[in-house]
N, C-alpha and C positions, 0 to 999 in steps of 0.2 A: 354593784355593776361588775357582770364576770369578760374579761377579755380574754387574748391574748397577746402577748408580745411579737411571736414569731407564728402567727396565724398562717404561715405557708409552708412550714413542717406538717402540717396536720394532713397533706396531700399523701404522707408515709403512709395514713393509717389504710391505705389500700395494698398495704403489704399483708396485712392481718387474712382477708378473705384468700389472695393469693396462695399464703402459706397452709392453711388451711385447707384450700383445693387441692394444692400437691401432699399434704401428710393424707387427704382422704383416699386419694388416684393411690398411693403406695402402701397404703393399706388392703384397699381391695385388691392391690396386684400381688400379693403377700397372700392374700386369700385363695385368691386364683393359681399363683406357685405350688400350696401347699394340696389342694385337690387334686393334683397331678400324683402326688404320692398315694394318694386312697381318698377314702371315707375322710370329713375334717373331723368329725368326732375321731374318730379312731388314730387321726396321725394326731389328736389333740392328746390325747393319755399316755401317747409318748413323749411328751412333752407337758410332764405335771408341775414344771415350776413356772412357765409362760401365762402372763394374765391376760387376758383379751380386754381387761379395762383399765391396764395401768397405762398403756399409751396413750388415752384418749383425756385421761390425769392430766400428764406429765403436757403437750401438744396445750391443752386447755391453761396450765398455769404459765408456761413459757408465752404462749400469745395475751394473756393477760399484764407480764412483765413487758414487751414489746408494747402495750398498749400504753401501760406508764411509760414507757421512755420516750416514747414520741410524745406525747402529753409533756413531759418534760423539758424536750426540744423546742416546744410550740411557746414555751415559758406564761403559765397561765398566771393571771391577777387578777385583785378582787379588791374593792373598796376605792372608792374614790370621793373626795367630797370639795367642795369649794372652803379660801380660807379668808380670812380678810387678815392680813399683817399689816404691821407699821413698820418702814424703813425709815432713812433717814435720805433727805433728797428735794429739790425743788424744783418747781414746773417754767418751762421753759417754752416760750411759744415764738415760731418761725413765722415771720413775715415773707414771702417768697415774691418778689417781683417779675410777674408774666406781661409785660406789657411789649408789643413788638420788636422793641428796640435790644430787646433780650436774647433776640435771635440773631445778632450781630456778633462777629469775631469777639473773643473774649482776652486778645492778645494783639498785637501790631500786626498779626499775619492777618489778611481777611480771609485764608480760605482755613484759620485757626478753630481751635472749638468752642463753641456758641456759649454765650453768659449762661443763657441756661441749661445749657448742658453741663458748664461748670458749678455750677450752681447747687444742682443735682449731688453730681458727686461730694461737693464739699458738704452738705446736709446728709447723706450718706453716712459717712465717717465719723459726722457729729456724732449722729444719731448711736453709733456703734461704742464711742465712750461715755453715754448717758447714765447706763450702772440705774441705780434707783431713782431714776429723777423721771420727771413726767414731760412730753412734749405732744405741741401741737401745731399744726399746720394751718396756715392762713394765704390763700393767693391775694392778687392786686392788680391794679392795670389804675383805668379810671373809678373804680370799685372795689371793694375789697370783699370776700366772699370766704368763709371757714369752711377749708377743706379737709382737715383732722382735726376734731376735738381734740381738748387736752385728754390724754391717755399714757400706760404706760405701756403700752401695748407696741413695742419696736416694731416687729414684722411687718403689722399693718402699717406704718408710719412709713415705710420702705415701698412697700407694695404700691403705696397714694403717690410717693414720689415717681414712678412709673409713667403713672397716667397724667403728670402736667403736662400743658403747653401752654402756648398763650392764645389759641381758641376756646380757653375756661372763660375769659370775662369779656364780653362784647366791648364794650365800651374802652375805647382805647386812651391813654396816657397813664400817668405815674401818680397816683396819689397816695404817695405815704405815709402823711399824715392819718387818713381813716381807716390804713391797714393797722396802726397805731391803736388806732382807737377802738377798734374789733378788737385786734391784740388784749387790750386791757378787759374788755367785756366778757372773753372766752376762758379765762381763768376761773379756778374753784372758789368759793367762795370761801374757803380755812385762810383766814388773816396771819394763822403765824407762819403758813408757807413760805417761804420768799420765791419771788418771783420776778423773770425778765425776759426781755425781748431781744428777740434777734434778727434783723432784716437786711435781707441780700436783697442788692439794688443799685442799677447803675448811677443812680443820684438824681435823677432827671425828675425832679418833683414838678408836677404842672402846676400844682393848686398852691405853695407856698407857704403850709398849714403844716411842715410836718415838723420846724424845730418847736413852733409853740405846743403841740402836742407830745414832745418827748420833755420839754419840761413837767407839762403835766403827768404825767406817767412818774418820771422822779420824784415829784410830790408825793406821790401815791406810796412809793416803795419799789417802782419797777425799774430799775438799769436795762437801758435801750442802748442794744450794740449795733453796731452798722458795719457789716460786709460790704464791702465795694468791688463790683465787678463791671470787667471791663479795660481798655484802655485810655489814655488820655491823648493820644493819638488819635483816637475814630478808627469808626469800621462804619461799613455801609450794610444795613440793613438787607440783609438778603430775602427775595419774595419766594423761590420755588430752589428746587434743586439744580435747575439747568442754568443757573450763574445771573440770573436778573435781580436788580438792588431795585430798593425802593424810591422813587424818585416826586420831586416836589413838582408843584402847579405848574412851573421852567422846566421841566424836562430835568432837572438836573438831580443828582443821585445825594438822596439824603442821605449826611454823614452823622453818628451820635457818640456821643463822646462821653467818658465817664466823668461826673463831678464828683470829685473825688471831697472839694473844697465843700458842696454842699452836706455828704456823707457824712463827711467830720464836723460836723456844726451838728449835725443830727444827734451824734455819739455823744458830744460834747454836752449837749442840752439834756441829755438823758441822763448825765451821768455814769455810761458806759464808754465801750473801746471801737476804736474803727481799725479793719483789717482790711489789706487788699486779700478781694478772691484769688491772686494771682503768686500770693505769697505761700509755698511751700509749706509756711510754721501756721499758716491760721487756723487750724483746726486745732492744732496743739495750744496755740495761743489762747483761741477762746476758750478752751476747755478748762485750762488753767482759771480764766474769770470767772468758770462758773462754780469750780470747786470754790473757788475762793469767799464766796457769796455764803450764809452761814444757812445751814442743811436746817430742814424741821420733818417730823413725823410728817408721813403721810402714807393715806392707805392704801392697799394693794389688794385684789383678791389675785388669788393665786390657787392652784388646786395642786391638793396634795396627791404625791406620788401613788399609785399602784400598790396593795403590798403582794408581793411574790408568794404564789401559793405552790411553786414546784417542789418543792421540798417534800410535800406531801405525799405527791406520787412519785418522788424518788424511794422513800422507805417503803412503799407499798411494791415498787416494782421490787426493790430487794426481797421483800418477803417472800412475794412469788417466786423468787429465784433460787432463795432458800431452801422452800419448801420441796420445789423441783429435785433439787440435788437428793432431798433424802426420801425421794419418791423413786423406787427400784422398778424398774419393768418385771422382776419375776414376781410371783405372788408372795404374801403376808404368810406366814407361816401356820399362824392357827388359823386363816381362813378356808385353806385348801380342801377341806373335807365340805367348805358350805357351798350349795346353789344354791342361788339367790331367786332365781328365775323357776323355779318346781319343785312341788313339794317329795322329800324320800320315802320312795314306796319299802312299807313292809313286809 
């Protein structure tokens, strides 16, 4: 596969006809000068060391060096192929809680920033000190739905965070336990990977199912950590932008609260760590748990680099430049007596 790297240098190579328009306009104006003085045969035998083909040489090798060097510019490559590597690393897969109540202050301020917004960002930054390890995205509500396979594909993994809200899962409440349990299902199937969970959530379990499920998971091998976002104060559910909260069958404005106590029973049964979302060190802190966790082989395809093929038209443009220099506009010494063009009458 032939590329280039700076594909919009090649816009130069319209210098090439340019310059060659103007050496041919000053050529014929050269022509036209010199008929002013007589006959061009005749003012030509005054002038027995001038060649009428060495500028058209010398124009020909200089624009063919000009052709290498923008060629150059444009940085051409060639070869590409897919690889499969082993690093050293383990897969990690994000639980992410979209459930409405996500959309509520994620601090004592209500008009503070939304759980999941914070949310967001702290998955962000995870994602950024991952290095060789593999992660995947999982939403939740009253359902849990796989919104990034495990992959080690960052960008995308960033890109997907983007596009949450919590219009992904109709079904409204908290059930963590079967994001839990997705969690477990959406991993590779290489046993000596290690592998673990991670779920951001304000604790609000509906269904009741999710510390028996992170025992399970422990069983397994998997350390289920629990982000807690949120405050323990409440916020009220905000419905639209123009400041209306969500309010119960009274009229009265529903407040949600983080369990913070639930969280940590979660973590607990899992055999992982519970962080507040709200605490500065928890990206650092998890990150820490997950180095800590012992790395295994796992594969990567990767595609190798481009190899650089300007070098080539670098010595080829020297040549032409070369050669240029020891190309003389007057004629070859022994050639002066030949026409090329008719034969010498006897």
């Amino acid at each position: 596969m032939f590329s280039f790297g700076n594909p919009n240098a090649l816009y130069l190579l319209i210098l090439i006809p340019i310059i060659l328009g103007i050496f041919i306009i000053a050529r014929r104006r050269r022509i036209a000068g010199l008929k002013k003085f007589g006959n061009p045969d005749v003012v030509a035998g005054l002038m027995p060391d001038v060649s009428p083909y060495k500028p058209w040489i010398k124009i020909t090798l200089q624009l063919l060096a000009l052709l290498m060097i923008i060629i150059v510019i444009a940085r051409p490559r060639a070869g590409s192929k897919e690889q499969t590597v082993k690093v050293r690393g383990i897969e990690v897969m994000v639980a992410l809680d979209v459930s409405n109540s996500m959309l509520a202050s994620s601090t004592d301020d209500v008009k503070g920033v939304s759980r999941l917004q914070r949310s967001k960002l702290l998955l962000e930054k995870l994602i950024d000190k991952l290095g060789d390890d593999k992660v995947g995205l999982i939403v939740f509500a009253g359902n849990a739905y796989t919104q990034l396979p495990i992959t080690s594909d960052f960008i995308s993994a960033k890109m997907f965070l983007n596009t949450i809200s919590t219009d992904m899962v109709s079904t409204q409440g908290t059930a963590i336990g079967e994001a839990i349990k997705l969690s477990l299902n959406s991993f590779t199937p290489n046993e000596k990977t290690q592998k673990t969970i991670i779920v951001i959530t304000d604790g609000e379990d509906h269904q009741g199912d999710a510390i028996e499920c992170a025992k399970a998971a422990k069983e397994k091998g998997v350390y289920v950590n629990v982000i807690g976002i949120g405050s323990g104060k409440g916020a009220p559910i905000p419905l639209n932008a123009n400041g209306a909260f969500l309010k119960d069958d009274n009229g009265q404005v529903v407040t949600t609260y983080l369990n913070e106590k639930m969280a940590k029973e979660i973590a607990q049964a899992g055999g992982g760590i519970y962080l507040s979302g709200n605490d500065p060190t928890a990206v650092s802190q998890i990150d820490e748990q997950l180095k800590a966790i012992a790395k295994a082989d796992i594969e990567r395809i990767v595609y190798s680099k481009h190899d650089e093929q300007f070098p080539v038209f670098a010595w080829l443009a020297l040549v032409f430049l070369i050669i240029d220099i020891f190309v003389l506009d007057r004629k070859i010494s022994w050639l002066k007596n030949i026409n090329f063009f008719s034969k010498n009458e006897k």
